[in-house]
Legacy VTK file of the C-alpha trace (Angstrom):
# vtk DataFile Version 3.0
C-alpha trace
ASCII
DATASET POLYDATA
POINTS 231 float
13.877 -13.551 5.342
13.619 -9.860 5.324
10.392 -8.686 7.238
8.975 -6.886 4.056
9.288 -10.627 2.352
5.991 -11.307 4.251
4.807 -8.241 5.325
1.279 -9.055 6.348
2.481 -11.915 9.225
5.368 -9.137 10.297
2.402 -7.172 10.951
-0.110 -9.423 11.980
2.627 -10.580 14.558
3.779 -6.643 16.058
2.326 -3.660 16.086
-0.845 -5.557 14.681
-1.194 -8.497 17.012
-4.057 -6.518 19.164
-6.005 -6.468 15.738
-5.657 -10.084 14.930
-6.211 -13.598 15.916
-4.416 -16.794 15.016
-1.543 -18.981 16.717
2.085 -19.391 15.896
1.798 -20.937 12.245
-0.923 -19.020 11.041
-2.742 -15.355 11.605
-5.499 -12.955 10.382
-6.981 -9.921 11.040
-10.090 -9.419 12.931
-12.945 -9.711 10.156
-14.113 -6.384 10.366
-10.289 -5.027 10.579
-9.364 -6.407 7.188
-9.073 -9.473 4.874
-5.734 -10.551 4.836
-3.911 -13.790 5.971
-0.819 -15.230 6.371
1.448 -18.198 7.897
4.817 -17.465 9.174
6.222 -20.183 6.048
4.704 -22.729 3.262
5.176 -25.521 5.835
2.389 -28.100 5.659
1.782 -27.249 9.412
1.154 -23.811 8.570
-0.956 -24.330 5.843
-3.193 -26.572 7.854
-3.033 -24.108 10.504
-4.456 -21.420 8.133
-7.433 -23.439 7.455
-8.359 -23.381 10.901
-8.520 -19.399 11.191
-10.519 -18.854 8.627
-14.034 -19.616 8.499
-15.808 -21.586 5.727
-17.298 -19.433 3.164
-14.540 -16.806 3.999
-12.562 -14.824 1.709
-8.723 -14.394 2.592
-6.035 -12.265 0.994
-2.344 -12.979 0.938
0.010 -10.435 -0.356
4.231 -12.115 -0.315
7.060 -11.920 -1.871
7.607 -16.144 -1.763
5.048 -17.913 -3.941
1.725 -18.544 -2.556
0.729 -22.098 -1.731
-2.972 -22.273 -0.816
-4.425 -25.535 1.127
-6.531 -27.747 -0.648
-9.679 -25.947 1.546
-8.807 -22.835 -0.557
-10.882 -22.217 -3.975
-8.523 -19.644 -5.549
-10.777 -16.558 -6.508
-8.096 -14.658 -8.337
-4.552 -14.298 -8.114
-2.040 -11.938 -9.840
1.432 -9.669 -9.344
1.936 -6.518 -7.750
4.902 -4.514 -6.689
6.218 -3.549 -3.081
7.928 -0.009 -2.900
10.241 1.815 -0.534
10.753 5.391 0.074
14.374 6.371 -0.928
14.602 10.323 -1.019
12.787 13.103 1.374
9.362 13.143 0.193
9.241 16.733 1.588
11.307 17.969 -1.535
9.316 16.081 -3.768
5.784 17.988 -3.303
4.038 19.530 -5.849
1.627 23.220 -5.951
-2.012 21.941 -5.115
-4.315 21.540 -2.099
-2.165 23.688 0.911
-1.683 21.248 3.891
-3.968 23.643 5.852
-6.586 21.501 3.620
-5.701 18.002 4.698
-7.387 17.304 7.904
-6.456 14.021 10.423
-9.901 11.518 9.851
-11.399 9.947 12.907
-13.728 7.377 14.071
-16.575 9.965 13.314
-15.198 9.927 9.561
-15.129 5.718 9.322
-18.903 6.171 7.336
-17.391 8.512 4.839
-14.079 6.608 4.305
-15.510 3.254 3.752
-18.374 4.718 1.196
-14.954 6.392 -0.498
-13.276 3.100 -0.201
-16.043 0.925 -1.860
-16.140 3.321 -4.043
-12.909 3.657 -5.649
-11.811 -0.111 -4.599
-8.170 0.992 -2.915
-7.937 -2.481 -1.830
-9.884 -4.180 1.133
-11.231 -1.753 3.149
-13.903 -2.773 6.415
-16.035 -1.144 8.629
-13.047 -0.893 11.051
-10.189 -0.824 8.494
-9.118 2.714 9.367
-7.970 1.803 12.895
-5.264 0.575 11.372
-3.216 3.574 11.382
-3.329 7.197 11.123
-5.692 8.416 8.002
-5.566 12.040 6.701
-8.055 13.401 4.226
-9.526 16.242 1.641
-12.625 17.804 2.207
-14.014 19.817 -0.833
-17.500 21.478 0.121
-18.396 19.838 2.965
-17.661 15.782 0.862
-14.247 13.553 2.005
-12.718 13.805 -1.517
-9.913 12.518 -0.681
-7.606 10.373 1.200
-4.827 8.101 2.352
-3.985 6.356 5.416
-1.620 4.046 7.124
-2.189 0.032 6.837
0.389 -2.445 7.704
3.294 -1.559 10.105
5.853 -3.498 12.127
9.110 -2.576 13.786
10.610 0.049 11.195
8.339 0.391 8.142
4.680 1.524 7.798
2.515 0.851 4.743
1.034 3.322 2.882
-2.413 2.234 2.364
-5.556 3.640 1.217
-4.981 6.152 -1.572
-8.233 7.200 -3.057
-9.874 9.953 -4.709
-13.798 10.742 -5.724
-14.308 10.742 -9.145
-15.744 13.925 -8.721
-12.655 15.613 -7.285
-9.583 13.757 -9.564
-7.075 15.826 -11.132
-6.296 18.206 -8.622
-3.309 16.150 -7.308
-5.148 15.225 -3.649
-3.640 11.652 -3.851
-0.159 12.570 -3.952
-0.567 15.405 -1.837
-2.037 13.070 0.966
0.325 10.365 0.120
3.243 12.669 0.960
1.538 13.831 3.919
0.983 10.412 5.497
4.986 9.137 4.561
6.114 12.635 6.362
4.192 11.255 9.230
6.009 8.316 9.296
8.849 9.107 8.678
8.298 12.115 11.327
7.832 9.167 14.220
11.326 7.578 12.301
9.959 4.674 10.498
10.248 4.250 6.825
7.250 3.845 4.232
6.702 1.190 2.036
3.598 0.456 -0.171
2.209 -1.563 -2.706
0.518 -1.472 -6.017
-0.521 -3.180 -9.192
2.389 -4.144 -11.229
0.258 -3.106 -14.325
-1.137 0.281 -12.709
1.777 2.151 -14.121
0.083 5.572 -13.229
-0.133 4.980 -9.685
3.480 3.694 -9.998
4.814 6.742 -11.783
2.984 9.185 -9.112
4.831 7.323 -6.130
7.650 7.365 -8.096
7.517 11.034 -7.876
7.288 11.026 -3.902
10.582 9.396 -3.579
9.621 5.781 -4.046
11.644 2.731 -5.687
10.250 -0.540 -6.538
12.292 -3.301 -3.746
10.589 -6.231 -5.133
7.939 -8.063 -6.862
4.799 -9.413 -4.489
2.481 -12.295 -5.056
-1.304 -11.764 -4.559
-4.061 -13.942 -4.512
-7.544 -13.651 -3.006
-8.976 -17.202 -1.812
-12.504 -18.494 -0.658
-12.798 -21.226 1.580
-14.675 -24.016 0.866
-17.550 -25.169 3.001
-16.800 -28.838 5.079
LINES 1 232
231 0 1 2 3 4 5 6 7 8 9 10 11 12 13 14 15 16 17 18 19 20 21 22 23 24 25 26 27 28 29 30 31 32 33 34 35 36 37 38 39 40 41 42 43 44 45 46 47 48 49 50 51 52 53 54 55 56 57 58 59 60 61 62 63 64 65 66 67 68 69 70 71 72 73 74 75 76 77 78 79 80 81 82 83 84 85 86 87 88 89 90 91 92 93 94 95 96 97 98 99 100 101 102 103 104 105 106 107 108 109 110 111 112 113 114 115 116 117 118 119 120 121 122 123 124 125 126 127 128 129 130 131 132 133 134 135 136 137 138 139 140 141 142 143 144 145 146 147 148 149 150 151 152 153 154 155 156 157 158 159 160 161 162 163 164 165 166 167 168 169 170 171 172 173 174 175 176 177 178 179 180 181 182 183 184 185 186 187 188 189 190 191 192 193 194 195 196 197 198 199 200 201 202 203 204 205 206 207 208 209 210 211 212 213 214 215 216 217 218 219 220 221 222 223 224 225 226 227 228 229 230
């Protein structure tokens, strides 16, 4: 199975292991790093193993490309279909006019208030008090206010995830999101990995705009978002 088939446990199980905690059959992120989980296969071992890691009254998220099979612990909260895209093409030559890159400025530890208010916000995806150690995060600041921004999420041996696109409501239009987005996968690819992300399958705007950058949908992904039961 290709890494990107399960890209959360190729994560959770590299570059990500510091971040997470688990055993061989199943793993998940520190609960203030993020919410998503994941067993290295559908084995009943696994599953079983997955109930173990996560506390009751927890919520999980699994994001794969193999269908999802929850343990019986598991109340499914909501489950649906994204996509999982690859950068093909220099994103360099694939920039638009807009915000300079003067404008986008690397976000730190000092930022993490600011980029989880933007985050809950705009509802990117799960994003924690510590999500944004995760990876590198650049941003937009318009008049003093983060306006903008998108980071780095998921990353093993070869790919990093583009993660974390958002924009105020108060600042959209001004193409900030790709600009950042392009900025981030030039920083990836700058350190030679590739960049891969995710998205809604029915979110066809965000799926045009990375489009535009260079990206091609691989594959489809599963989702689902899972609470577990108490006993």
């Amino acid at each position: 199975m290709h890494p990107l088939d399960r890209p959360v446990w190729s994560s959770l199980t590299t570059y990500h292991a510091r971040l997470s905690e688990g055993n061989a059959l199943a793993r998940r992120f520190l609960p203030d790093v993020n919410l998503f989980v994941s067993t290295c296969d559908e084995s009943p071992e696994a599953l079983a193993a997955l109930a173990e890691v996560v506390e009751p009254g927890e919520f999980a998220f699994i994001l794969q490309v193999p269908e999802i099979s929850a343990p019986s612990s598991f109340e499914l909260v909501k489950s649906t279909e994204g996509v999982q895209m690859v950068i093909t093409t220099d994103v360099a030559s694939n920039r638009t006019a807009g915000t300079s890159d003067a404008e986008i400025v690397t976000l730190t530890d000092e930022d993490a208030p600011e980029m989880l208010a933007l985050a809950t916000l705009t509802e990117p995806g799960p994003f924690l008090t510590r999500t944004h150690v995760m990876g590198h995060f650049r941003g937009v600041r318009i008049d003093g206010r983060l306006a903008a921004m998108a980071g780095e999420r998921l990353r093993f041996p070869g790919y990093t995830e583009v993660s974390g696109v958002c924009t105020h409501p108060d600042f959209r239009g001004r193409g900030l999101a790709r600009r950042l987005s392009a900025a981030v996968v030039a920083g990836i690819e700058a350190r030679g990995d590739k960049a891969f992300l995710h998205a809604w399958k029915s979110n066809h705007a965000a799926i045009s705009l990375y489009e535009g950058l260079g990206f091609r949908i691989r594959t489809g992904v599963n989702v689902q978002v899972l609470k577990r039961q108490d006993g």
